[in-house]
PyMOL Python script that loads the backbone (N, CA, C, O; Angstrom):
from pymol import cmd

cmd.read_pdbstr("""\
ATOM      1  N   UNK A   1    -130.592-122.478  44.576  1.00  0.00           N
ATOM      2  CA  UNK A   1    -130.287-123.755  45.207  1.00  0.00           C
ATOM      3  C   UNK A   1    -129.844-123.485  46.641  1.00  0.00           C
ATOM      4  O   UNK A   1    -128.774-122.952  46.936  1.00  0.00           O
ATOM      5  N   UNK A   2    -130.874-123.952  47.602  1.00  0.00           N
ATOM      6  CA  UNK A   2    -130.533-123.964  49.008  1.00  0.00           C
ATOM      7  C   UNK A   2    -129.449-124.878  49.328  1.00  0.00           C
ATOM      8  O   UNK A   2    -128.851-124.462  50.320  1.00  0.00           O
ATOM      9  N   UNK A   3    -129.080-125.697  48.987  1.00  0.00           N
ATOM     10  CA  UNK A   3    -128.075-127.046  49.450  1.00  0.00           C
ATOM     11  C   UNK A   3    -126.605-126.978  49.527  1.00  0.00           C
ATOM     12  O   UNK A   3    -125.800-127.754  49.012  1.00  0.00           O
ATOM     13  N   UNK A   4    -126.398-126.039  50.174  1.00  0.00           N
ATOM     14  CA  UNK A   4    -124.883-125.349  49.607  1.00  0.00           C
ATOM     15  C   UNK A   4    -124.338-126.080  51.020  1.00  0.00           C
ATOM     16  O   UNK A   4    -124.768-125.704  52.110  1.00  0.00           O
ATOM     17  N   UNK A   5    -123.377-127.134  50.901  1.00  0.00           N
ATOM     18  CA  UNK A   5    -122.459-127.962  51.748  1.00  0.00           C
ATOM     19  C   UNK A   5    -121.636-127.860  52.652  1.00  0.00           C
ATOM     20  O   UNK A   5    -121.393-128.736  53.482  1.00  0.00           O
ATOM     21  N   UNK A   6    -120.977-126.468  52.562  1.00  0.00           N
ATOM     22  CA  UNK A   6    -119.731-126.553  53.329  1.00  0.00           C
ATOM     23  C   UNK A   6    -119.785-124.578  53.489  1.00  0.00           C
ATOM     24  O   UNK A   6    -120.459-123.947  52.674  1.00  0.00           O
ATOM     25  N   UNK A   7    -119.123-123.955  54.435  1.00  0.00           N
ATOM     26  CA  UNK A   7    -119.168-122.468  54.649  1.00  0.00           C
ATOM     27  C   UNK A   7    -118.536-121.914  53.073  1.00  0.00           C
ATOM     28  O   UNK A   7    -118.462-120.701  52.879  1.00  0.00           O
ATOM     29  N   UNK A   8    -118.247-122.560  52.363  1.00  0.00           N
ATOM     30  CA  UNK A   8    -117.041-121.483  51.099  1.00  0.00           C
ATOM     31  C   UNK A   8    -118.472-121.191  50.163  1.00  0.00           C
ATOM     32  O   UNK A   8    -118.939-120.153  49.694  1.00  0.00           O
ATOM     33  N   UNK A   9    -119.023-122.925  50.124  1.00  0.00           N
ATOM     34  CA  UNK A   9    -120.145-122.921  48.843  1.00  0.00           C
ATOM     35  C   UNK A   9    -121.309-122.317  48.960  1.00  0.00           C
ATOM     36  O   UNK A   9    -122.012-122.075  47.979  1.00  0.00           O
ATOM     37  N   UNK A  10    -121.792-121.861  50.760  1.00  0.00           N
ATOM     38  CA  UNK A  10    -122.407-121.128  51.463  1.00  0.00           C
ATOM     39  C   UNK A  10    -121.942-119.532  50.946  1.00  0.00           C
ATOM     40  O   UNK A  10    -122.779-118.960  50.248  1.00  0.00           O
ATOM     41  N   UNK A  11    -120.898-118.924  51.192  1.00  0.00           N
ATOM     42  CA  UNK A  11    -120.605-117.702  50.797  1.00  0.00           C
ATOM     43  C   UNK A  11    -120.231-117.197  49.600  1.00  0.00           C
ATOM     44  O   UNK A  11    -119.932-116.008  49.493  1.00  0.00           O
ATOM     45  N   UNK A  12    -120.200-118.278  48.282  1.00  0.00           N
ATOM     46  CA  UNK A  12    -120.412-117.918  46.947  1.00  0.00           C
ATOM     47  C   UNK A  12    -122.179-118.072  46.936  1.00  0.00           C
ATOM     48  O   UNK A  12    -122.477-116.912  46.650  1.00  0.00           O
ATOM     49  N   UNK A  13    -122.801-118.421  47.003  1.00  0.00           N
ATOM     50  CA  UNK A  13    -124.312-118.886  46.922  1.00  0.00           C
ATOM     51  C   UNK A  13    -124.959-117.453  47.381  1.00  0.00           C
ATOM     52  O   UNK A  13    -125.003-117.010  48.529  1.00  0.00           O
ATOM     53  N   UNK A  14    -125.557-116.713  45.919  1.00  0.00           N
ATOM     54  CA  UNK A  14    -126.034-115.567  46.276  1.00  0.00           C
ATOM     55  C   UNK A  14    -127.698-115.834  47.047  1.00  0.00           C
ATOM     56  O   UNK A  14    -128.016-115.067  47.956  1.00  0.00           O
ATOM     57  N   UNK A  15    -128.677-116.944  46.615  1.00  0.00           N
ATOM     58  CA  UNK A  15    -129.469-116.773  47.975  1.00  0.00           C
ATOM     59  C   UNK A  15    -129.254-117.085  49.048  1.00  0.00           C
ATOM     60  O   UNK A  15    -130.127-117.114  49.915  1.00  0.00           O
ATOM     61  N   UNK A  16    -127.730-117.470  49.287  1.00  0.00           N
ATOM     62  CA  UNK A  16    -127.711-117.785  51.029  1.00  0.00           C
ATOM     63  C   UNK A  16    -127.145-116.437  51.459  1.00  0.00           C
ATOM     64  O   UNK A  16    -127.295-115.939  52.575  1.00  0.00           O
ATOM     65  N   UNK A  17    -126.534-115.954  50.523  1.00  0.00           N
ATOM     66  CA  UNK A  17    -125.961-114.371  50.984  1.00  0.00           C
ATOM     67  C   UNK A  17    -127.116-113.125  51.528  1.00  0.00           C
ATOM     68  O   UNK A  17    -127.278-112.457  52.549  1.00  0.00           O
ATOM     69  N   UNK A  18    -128.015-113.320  49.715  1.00  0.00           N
ATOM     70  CA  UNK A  18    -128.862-112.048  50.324  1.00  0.00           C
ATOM     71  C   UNK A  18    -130.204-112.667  51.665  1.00  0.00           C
ATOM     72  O   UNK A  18    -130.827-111.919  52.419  1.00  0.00           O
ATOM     73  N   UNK A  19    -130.293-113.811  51.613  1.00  0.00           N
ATOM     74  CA  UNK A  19    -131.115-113.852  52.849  1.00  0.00           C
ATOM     75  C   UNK A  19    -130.594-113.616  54.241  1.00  0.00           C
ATOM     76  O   UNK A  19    -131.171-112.962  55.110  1.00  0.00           O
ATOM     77  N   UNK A  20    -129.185-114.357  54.372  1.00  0.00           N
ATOM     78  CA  UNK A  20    -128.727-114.103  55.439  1.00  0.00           C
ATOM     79  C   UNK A  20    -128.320-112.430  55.683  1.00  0.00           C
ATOM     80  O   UNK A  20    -127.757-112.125  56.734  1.00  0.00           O
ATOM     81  N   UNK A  21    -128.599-111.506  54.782  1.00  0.00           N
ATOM     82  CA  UNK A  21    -128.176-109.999  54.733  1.00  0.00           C
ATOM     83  C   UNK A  21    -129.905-109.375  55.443  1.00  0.00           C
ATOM     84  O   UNK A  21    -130.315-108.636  56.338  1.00  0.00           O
ATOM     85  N   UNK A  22    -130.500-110.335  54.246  1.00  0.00           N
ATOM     86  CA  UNK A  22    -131.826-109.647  54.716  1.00  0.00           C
ATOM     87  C   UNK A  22    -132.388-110.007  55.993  1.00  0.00           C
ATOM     88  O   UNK A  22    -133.394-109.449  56.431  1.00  0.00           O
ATOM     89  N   UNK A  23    -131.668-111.079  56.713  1.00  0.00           N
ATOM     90  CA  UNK A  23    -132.259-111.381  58.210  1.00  0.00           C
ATOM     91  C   UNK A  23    -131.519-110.908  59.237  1.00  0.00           C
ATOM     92  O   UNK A  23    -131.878-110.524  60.350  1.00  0.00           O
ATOM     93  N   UNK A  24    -130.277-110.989  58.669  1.00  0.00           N
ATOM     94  CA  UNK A  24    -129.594-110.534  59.831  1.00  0.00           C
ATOM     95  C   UNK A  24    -128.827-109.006  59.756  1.00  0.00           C
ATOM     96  O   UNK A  24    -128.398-108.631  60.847  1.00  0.00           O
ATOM     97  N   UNK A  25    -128.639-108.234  58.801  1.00  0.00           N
ATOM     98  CA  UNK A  25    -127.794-107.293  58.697  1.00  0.00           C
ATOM     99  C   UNK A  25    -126.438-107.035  57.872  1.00  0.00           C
ATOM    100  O   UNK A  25    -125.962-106.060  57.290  1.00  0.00           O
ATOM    101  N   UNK A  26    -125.989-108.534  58.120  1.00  0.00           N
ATOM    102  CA  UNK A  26    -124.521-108.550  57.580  1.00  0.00           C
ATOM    103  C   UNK A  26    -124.264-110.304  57.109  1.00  0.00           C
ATOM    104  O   UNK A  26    -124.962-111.246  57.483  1.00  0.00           O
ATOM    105  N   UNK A  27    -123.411-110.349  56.463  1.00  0.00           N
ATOM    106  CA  UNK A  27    -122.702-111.699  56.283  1.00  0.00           C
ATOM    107  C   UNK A  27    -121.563-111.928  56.529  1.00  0.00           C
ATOM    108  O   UNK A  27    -120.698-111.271  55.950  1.00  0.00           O
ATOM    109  N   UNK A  28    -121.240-112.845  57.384  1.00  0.00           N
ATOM    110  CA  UNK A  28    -119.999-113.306  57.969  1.00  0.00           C
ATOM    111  C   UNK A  28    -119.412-114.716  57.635  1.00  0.00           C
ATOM    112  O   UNK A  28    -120.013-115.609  57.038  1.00  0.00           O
ATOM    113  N   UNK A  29    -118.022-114.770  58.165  1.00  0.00           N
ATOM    114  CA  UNK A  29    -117.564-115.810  58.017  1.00  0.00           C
ATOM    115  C   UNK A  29    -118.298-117.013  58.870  1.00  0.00           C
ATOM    116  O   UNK A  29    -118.538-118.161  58.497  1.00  0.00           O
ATOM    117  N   UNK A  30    -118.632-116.265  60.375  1.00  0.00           N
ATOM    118  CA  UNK A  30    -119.453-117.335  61.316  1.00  0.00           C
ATOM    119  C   UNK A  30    -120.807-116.678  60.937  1.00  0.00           C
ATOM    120  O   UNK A  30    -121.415-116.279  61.931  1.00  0.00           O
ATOM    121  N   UNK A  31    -121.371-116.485  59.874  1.00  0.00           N
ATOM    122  CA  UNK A  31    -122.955-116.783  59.741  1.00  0.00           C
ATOM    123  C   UNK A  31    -123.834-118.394  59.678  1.00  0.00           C
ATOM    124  O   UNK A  31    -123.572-119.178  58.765  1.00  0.00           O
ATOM    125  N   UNK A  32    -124.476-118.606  60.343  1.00  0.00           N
ATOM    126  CA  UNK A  32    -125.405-119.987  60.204  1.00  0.00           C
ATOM    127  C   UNK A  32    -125.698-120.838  59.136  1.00  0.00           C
ATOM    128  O   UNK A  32    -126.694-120.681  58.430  1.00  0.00           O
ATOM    129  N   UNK A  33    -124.841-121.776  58.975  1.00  0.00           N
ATOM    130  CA  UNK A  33    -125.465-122.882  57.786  1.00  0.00           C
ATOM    131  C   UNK A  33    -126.927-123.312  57.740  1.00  0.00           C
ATOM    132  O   UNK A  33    -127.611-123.403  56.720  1.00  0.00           O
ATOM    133  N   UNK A  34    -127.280-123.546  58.905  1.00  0.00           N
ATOM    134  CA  UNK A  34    -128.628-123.942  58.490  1.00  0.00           C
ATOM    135  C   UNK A  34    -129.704-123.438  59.507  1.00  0.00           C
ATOM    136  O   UNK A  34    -130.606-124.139  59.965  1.00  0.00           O
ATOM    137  N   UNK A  35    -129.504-122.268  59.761  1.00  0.00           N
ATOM    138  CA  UNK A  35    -130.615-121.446  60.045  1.00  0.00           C
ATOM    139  C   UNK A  35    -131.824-121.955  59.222  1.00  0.00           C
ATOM    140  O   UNK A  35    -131.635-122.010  58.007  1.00  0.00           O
ATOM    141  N   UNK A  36    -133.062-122.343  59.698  1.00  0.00           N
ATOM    142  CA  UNK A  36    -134.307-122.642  58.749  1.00  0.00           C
ATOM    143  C   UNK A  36    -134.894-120.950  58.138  1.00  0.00           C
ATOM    144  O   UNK A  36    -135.459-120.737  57.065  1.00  0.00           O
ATOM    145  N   UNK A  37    -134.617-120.163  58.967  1.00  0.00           N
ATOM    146  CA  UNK A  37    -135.566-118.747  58.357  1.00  0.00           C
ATOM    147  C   UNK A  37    -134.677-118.519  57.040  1.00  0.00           C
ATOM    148  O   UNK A  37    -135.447-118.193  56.137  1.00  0.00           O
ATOM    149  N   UNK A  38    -133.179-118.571  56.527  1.00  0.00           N
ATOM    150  CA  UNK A  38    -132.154-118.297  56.203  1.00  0.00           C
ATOM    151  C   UNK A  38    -132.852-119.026  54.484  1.00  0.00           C
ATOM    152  O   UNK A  38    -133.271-118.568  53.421  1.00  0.00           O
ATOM    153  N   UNK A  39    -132.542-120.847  55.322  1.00  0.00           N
ATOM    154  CA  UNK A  39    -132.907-121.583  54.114  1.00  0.00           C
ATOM    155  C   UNK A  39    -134.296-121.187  53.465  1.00  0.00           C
ATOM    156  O   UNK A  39    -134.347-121.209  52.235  1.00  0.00           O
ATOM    157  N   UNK A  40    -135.476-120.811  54.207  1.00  0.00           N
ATOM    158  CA  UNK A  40    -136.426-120.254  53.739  1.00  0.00           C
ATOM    159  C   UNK A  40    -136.666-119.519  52.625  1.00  0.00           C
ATOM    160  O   UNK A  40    -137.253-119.831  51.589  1.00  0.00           O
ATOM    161  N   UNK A  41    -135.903-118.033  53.112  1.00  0.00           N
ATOM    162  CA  UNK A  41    -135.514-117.161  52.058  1.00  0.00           C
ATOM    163  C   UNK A  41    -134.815-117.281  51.146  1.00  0.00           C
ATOM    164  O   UNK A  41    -135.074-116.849  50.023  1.00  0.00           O
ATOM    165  N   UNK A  42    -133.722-117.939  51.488  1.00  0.00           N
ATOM    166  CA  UNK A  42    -132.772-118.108  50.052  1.00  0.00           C
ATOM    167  C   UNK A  42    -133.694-119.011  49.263  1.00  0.00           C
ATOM    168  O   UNK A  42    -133.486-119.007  48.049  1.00  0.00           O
ATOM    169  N   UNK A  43    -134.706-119.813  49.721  1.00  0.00           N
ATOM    170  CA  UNK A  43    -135.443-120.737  48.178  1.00  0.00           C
ATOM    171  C   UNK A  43    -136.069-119.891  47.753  1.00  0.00           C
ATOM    172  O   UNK A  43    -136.541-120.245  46.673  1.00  0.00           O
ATOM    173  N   UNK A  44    -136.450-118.563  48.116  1.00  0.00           N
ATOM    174  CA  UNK A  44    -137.225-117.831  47.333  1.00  0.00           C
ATOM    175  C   UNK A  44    -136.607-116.667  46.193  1.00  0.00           C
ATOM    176  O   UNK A  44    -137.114-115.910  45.366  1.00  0.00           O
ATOM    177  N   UNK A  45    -135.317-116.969  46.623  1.00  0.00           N
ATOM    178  CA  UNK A  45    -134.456-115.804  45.541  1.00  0.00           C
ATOM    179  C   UNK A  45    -134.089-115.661  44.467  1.00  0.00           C
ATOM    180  O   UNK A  45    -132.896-115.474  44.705  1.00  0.00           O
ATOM    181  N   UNK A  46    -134.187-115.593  43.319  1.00  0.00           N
ATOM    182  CA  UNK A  46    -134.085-115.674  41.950  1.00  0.00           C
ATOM    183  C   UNK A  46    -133.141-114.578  41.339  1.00  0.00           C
ATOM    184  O   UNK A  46    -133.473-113.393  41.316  1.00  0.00           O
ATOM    185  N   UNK A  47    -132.092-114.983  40.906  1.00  0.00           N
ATOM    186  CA  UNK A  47    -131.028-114.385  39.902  1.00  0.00           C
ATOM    187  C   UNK A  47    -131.632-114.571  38.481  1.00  0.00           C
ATOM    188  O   UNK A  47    -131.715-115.504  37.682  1.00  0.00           O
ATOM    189  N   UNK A  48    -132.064-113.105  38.527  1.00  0.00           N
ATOM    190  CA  UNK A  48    -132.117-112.600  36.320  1.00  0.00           C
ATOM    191  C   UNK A  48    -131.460-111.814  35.874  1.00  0.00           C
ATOM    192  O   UNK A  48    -131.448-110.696  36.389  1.00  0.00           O
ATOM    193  N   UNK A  49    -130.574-112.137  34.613  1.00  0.00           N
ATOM    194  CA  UNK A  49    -130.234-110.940  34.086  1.00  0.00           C
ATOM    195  C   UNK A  49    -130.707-110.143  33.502  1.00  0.00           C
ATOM    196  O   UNK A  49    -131.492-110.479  32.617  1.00  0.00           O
ATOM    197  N   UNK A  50    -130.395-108.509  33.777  1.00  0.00           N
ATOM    198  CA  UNK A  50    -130.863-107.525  33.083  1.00  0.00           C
ATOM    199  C   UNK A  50    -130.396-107.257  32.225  1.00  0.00           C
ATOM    200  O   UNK A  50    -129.244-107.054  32.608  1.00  0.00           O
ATOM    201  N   UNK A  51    -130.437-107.000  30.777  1.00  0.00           N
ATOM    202  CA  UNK A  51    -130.297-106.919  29.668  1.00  0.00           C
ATOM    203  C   UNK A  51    -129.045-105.142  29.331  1.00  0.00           C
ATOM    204  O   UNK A  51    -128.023-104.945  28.675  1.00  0.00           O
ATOM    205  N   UNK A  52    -130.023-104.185  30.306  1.00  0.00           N
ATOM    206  CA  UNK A  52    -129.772-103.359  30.020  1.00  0.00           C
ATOM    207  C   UNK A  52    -128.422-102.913  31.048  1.00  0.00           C
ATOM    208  O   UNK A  52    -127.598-102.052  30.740  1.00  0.00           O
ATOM    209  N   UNK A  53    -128.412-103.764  32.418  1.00  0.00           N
ATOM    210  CA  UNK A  53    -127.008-103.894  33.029  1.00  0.00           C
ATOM    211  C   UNK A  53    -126.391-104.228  32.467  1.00  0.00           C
ATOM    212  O   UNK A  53    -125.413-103.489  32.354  1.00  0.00           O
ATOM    213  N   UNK A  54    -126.342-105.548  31.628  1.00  0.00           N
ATOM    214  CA  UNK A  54    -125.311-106.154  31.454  1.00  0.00           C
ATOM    215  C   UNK A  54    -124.714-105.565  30.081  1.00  0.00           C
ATOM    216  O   UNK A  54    -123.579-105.953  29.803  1.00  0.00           O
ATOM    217  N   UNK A  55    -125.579-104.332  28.845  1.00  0.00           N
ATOM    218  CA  UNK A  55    -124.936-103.781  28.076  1.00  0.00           C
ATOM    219  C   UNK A  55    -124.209-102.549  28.670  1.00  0.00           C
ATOM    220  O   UNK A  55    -123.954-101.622  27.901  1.00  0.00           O
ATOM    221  N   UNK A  56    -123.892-102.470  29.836  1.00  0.00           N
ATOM    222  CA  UNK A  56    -122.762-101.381  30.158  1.00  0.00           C
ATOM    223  C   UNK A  56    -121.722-102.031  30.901  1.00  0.00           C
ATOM    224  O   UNK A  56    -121.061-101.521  31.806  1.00  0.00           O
ATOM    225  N   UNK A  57    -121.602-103.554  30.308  1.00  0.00           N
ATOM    226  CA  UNK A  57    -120.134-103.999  30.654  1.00  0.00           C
ATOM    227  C   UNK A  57    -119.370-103.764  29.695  1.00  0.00           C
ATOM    228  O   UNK A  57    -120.042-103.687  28.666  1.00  0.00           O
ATOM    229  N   UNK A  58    -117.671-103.521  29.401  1.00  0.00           N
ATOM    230  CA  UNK A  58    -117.000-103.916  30.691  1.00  0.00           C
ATOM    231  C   UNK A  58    -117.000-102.515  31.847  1.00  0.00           C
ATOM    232  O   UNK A  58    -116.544-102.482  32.990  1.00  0.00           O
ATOM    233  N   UNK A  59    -117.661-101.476  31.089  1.00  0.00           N
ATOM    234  CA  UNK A  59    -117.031-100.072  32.004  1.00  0.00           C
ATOM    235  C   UNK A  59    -118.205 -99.849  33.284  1.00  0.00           C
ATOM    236  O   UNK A  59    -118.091 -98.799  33.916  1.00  0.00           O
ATOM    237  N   UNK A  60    -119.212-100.706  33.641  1.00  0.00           N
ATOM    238  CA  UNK A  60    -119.754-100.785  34.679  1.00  0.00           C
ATOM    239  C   UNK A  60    -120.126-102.349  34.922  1.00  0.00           C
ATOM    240  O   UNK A  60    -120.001-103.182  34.025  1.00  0.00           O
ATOM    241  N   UNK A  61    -120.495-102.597  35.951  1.00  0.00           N
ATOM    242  CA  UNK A  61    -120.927-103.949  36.698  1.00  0.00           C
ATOM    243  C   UNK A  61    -121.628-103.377  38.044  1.00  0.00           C
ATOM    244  O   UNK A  61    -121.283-103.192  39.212  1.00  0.00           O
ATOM    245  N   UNK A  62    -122.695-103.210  37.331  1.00  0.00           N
ATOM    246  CA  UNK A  62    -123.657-102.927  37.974  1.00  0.00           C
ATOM    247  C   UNK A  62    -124.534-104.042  38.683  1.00  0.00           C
ATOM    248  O   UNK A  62    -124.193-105.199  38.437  1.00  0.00           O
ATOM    249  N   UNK A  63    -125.610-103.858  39.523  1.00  0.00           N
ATOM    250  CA  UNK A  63    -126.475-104.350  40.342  1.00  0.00           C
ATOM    251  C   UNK A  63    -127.693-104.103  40.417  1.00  0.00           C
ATOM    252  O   UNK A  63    -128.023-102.918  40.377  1.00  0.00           O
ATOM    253  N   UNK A  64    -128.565-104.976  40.528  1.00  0.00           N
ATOM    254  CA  UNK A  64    -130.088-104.016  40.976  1.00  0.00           C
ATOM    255  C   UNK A  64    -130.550-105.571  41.669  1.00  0.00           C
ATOM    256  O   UNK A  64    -130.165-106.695  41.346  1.00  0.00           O
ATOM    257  N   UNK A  65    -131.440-105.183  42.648  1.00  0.00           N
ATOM    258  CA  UNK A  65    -132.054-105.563  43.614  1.00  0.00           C
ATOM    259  C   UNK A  65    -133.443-105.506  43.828  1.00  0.00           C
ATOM    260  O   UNK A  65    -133.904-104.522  44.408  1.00  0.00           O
ATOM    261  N   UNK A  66    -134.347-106.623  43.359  1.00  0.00           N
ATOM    262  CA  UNK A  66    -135.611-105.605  43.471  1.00  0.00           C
ATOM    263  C   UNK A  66    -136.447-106.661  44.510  1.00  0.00           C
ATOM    264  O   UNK A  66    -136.655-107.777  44.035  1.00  0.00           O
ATOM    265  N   UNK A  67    -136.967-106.393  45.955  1.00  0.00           N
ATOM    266  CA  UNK A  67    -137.436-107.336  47.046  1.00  0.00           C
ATOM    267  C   UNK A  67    -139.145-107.187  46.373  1.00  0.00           C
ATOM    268  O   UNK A  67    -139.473-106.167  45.766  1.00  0.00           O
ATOM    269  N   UNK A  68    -139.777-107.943  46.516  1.00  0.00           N
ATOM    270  CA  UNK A  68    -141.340-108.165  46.150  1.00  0.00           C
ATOM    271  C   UNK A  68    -141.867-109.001  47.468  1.00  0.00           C
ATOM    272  O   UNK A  68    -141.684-110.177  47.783  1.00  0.00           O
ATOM    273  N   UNK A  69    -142.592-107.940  48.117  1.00  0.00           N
ATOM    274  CA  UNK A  69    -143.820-108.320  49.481  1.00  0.00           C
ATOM    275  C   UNK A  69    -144.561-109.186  48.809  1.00  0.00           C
ATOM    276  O   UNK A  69    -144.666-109.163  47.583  1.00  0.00           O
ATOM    277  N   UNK A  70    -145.261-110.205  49.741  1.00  0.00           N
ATOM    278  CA  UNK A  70    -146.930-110.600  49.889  1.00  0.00           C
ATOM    279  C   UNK A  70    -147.634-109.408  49.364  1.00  0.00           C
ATOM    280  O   UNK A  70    -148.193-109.733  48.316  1.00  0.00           O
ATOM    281  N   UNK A  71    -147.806-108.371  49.604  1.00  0.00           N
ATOM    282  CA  UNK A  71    -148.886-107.327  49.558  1.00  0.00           C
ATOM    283  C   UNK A  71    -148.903-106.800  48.064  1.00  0.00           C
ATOM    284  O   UNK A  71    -149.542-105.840  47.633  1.00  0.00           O
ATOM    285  N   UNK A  72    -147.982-107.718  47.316  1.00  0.00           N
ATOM    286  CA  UNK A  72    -147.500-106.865  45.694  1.00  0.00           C
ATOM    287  C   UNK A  72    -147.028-105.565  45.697  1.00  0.00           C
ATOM    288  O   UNK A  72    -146.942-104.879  44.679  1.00  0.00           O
ATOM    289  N   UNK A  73    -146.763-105.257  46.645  1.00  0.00           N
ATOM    290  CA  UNK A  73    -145.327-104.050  46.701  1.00  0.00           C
ATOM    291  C   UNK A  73    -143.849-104.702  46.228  1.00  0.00           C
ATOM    292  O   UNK A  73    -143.534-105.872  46.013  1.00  0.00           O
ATOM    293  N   UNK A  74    -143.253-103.738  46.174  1.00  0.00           N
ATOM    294  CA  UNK A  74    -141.864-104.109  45.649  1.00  0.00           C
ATOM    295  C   UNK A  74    -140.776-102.783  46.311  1.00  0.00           C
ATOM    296  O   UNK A  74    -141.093-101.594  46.344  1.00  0.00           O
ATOM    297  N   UNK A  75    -139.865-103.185  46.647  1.00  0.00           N
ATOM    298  CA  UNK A  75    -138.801-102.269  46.594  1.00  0.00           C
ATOM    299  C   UNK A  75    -137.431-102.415  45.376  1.00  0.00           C
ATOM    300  O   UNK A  75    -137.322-103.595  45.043  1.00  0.00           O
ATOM    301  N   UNK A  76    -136.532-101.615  44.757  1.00  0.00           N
ATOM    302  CA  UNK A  76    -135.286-101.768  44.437  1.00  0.00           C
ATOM    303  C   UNK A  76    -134.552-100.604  44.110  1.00  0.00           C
ATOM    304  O   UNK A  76    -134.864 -99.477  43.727  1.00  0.00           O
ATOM    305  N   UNK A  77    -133.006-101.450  44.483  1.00  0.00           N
ATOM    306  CA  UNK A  77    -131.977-100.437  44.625  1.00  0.00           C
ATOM    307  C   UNK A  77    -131.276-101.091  43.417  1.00  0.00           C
ATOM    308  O   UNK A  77    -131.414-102.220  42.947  1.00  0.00           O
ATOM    309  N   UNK A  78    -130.279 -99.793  42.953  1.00  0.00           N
ATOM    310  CA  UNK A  78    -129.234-100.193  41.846  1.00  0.00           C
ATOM    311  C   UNK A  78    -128.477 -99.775  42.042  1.00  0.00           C
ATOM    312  O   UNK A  78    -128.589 -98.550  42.089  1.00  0.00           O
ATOM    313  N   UNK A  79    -126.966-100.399  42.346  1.00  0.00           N
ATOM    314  CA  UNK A  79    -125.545 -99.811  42.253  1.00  0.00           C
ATOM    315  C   UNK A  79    -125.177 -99.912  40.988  1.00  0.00           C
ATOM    316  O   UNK A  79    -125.703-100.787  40.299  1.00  0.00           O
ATOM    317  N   UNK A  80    -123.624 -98.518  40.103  1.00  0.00           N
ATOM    318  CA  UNK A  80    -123.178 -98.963  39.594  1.00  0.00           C
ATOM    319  C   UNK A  80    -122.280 -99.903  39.510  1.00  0.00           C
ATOM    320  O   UNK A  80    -121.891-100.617  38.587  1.00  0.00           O
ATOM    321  N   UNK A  81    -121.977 -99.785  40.745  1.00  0.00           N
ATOM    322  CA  UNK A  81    -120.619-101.109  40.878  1.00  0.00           C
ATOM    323  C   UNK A  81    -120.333-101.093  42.141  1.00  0.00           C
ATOM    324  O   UNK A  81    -119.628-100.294  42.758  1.00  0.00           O
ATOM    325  N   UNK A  82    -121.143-102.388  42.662  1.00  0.00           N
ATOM    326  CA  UNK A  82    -121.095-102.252  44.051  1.00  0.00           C
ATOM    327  C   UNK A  82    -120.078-103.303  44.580  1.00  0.00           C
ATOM    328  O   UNK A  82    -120.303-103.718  45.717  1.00  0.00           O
ATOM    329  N   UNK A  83    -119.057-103.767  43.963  1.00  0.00           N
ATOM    330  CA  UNK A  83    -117.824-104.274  44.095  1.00  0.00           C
ATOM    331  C   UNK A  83    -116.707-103.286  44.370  1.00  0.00           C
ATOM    332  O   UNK A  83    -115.550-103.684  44.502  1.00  0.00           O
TER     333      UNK A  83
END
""", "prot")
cmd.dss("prot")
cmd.show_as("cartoon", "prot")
cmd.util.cbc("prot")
cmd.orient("prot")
């Protein structure tokens, strides 16, 4: 959900996070509400859970990340606990 209202609901909102990471570098308190490239990306971002992360809670909280090109390439990274 792109429609995030106000800067707080903006910086819980993981596609406004990882797009604004993936465009700009970093996420800030003064990052852009409504950058259009921003809103772009974040409609394309999809949160799934992994089955096999989420059976090594509580002693990890892990991450994985996986970006998918136009070209059907893919990249991904996995932290164990990137908190």
């Amino acid at each position: 959900d792109v429609d995030w209202s106000n800067r707080l609901s903006a910086m819980f909102s993981t596609p406004f996070v990882v797009a604004t990471a993936a465009l700009t570098g970093e996420v800030a308190p003064q990052s852009p509400l409504c950058d259009a490239d921003v809103r772009a990306l974040a409609s394309r971002v999809r949160l799934v859970e992994a089955a096999d992360l989420t059976a090594r809670l509580p002693g990890e909280r892990a991450a994985r990340v996986t970006v998918s090109f136009d070209d059907g390439t893919s990249l991904t990274c996995e932290v164990p606990n990137p908190v």
